[in-house]
C-alpha positions in Angstrom: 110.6 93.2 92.1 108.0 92.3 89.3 105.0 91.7 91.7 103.8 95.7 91.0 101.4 95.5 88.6 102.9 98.8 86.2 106.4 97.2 86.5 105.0 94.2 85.4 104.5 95.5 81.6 108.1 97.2 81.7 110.1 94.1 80.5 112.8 92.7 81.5 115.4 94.8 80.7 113.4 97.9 82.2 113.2 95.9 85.2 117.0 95.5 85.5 117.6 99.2 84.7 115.4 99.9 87.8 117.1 97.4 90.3 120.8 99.0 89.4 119.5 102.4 89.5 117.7 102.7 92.1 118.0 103.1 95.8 117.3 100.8 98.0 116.2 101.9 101.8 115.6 100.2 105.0 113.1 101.3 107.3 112.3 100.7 111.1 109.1 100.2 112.5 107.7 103.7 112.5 110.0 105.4 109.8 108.3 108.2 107.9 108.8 107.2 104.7 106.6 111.0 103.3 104.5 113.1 104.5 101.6 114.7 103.2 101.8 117.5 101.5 105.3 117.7 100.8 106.7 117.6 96.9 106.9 114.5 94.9 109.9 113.1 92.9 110.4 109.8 93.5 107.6 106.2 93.6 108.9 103.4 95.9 108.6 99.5 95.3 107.9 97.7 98.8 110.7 94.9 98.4 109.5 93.6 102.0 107.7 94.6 105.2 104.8 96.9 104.8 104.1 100.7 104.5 100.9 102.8 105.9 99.3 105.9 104.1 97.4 107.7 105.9 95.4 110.3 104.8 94.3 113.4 107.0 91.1 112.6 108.0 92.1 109.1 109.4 91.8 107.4 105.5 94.8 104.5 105.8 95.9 101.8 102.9 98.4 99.4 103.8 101.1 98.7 101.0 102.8 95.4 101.4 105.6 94.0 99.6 105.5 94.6 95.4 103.3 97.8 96.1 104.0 100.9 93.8 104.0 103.8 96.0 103.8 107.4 94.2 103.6 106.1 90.8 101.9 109.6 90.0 105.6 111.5 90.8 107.1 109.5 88.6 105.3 111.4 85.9 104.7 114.8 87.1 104.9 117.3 89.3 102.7 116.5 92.2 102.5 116.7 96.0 101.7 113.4 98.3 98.4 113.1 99.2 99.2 110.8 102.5 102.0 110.3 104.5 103.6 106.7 104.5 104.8 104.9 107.7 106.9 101.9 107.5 104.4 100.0 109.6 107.3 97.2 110.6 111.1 96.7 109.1 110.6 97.6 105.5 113.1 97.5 102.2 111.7 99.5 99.5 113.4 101.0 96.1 113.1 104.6 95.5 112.8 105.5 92.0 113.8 108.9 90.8 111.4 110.4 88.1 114.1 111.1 86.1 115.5 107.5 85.8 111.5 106.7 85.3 112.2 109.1 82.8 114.8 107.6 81.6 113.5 104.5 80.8 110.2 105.6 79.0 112.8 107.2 76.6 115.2 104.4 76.1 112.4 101.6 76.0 109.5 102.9 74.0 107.2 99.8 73.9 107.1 100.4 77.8 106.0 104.2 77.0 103.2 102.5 74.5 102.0 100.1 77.5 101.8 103.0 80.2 100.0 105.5 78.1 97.5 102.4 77.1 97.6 101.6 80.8 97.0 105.2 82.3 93.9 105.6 79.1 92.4 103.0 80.5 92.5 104.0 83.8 91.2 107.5 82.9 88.0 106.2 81.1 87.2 103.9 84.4 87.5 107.1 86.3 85.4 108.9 84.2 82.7 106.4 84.5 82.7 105.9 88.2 82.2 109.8 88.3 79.4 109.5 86.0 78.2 107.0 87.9 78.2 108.7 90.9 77.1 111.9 89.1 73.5 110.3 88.1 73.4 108.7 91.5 73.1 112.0 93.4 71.0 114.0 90.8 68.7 110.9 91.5 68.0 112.1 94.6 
């Protein structure tokens, strides 16, 4: 299951919390894993097969086996922004924000490497939008 880049920097012993804890789902071909809009609890690992998101507006990502899949609802209170399709047989784990929760409290150099993790993400967003910011005022 450590193949998902986040999980990665859990540890471990995070990792084995997570495989005993959470659920683990089998899909068909065709499965709607979420849909768009709806409110968001829960991130899924893809153990095996793969999973579409599509976006309205015909946007798709395919998310193949160690994919995080909603990492964002495993922190707060969000809605999904695509719907996600089990594109052929799928296993994925569905893990509960409060056992994410759960972990960030009982492992804290985990909490330490997310919070570095999601900083660093941040600032690249920041630049691509000032990047993209000076790109159209240049025209």
């Amino acid at each position: 299951m450590s193949r998902t880049p986040l999980l990665d920097e859990l540890g471990v012993d995070a990792l084995r919390l997570i495989a005993f804890s959470a659920d683990r789902l089998s899909l068909g071909e065709g499965d709607i894993l979420f849909r768009q809009g709806e409110e968001a609890d829960t991130g899924f690992v893809v153990v095996s097969g793969a999973i579409t998101l599509t976006r309205r507006g015909g946007q798709t990502y395919l998310a193949g086996p160690g994919a995080l899949v909603g990492e964002l609802a495993l922190l707060c209170d969000t809605r999904r922004p695509a719907t996600a399709e089990a594109a052929e047989r799928s296993e994925v784990y569905r893990i509960a924000r409060s056992l994410f929760g759960r972990l960030l409290n009982e492992y804290p150099a985990v909490t330490a490497k997310l919070r570095a993790r999601l900083a660093a993400r941040m600032t690249q967003n920041a630049t691509d939008l000032r990047a993209i910011e000076s790109t159209l005022r240049g025209r």
